[in-house]
C-alpha positions as CSV (number, residue, x, y, z in Angstrom):
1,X,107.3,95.4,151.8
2,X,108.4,97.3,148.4
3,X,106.1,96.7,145.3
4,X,107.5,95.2,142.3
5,X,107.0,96.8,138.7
6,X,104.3,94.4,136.3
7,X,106.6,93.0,134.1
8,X,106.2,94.4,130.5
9,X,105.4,91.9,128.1
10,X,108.1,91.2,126.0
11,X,108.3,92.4,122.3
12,X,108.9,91.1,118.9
13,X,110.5,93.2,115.8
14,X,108.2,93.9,113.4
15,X,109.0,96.2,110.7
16,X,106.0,97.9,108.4
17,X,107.8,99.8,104.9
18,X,105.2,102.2,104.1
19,X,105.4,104.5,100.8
20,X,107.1,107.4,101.4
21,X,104.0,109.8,101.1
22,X,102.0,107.3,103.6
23,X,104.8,107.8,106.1
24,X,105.1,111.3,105.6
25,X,101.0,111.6,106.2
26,X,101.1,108.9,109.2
27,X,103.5,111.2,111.1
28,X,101.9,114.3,110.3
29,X,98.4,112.5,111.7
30,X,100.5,111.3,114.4
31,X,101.8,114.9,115.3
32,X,98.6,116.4,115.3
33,X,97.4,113.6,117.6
34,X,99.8,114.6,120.3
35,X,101.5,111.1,120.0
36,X,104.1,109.2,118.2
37,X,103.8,106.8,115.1
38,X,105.1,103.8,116.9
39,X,102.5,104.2,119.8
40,X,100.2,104.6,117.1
41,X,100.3,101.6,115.2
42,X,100.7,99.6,118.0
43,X,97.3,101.1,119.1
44,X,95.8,100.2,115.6
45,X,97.3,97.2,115.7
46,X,95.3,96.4,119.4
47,X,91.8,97.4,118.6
48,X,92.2,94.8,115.5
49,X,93.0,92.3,117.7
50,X,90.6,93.1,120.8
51,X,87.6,93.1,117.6
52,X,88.9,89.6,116.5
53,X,89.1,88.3,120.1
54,X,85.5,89.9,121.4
55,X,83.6,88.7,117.7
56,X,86.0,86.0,116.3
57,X,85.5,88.4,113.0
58,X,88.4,89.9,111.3
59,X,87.4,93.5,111.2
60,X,87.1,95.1,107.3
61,X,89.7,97.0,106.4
62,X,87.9,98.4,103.7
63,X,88.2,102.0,105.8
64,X,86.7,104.8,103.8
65,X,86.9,108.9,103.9
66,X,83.5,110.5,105.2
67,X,81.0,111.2,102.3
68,X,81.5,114.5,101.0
69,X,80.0,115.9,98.4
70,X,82.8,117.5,95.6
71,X,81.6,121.1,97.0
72,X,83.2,120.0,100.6
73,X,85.9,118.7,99.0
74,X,86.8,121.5,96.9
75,X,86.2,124.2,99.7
76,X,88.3,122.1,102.2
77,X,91.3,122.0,99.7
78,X,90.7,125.6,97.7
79,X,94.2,126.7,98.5
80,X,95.8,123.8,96.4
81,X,93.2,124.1,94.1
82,X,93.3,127.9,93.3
83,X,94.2,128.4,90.1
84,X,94.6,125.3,88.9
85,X,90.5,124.1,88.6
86,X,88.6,126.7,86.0
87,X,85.2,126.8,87.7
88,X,86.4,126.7,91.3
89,X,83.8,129.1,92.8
90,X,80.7,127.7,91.2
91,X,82.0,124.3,92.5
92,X,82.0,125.7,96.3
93,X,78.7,126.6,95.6
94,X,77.4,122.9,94.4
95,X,77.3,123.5,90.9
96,X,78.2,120.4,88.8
97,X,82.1,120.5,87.7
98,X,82.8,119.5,84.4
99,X,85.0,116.4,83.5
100,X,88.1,118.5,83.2
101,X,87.8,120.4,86.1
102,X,86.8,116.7,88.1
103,X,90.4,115.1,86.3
104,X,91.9,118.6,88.2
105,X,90.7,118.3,91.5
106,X,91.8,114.6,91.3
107,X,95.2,114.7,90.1
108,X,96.1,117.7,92.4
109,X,94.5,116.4,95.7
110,X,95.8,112.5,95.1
111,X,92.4,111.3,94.6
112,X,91.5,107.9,92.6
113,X,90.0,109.5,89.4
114,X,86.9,106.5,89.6
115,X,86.3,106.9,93.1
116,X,85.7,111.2,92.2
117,X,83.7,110.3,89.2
118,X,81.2,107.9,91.4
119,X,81.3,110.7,93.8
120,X,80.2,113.0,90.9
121,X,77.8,110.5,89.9
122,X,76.4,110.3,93.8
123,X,76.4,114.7,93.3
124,X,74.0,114.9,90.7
125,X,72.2,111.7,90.0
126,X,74.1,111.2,86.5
């Protein structure tokens, strides 16, 4: 008696257009993860669904980065900041960046200007 193979489930296109620089960082993440970016969102995809099924909630999507203070920020990006942010080193050290050097770190890291300047705000109690 030979045993048969489950049946896959079958499948239905569905086609996602990211941004070009989403895409770009989605396959990088999915490199590093040892996987690949269809697996990926399909995975993504499941948990959403398994969280809807087990609560009946849709899960918030309002996914954030870790809190960091500007200092972390700074020192985990100093490479693509050197020379470009005027008070770099006092910064790693936790000392308050002024406005221009904030508008710096944003526009070169891709950052949403408002979200840094609440950050800053979170820093030092402004």
């Amino acid at each position: 008696m030979s045993q048969q193979e489950p049946k896959k489930p079958k499948t239905v296109p569905f086609k996602v257009d990211p941004p070009e620089e989403l895409h770009k960082d989605f396959k990088m993440l999915c490199v590093e993860a040892g996987t690949n970016m269809k697996a990926r969102a399909l995975k993504l995809i499941e948990e959403d669904v398994v969280y809807f099924r087990l609560t009946g909630k849709v899960r918030n999507l309002e996914i954030s980065a870790p809190k960091m203070s500007i200092a972390e920020i700074v020192r985990n990006n100093y490479k693509q900041l050197e020379g470009k942010v005027k008070n770099i080193e006092a910064i790693t050290r936790g000392e308050k960046p002024s406005l221009a050097d904030l508008l710096c770190i944003a526009e070169t890291l891709d950052l949403d200007e408002q979200e840094l300047i609440k950050l800053h705000v979170q820093d030092f109690n402004n």
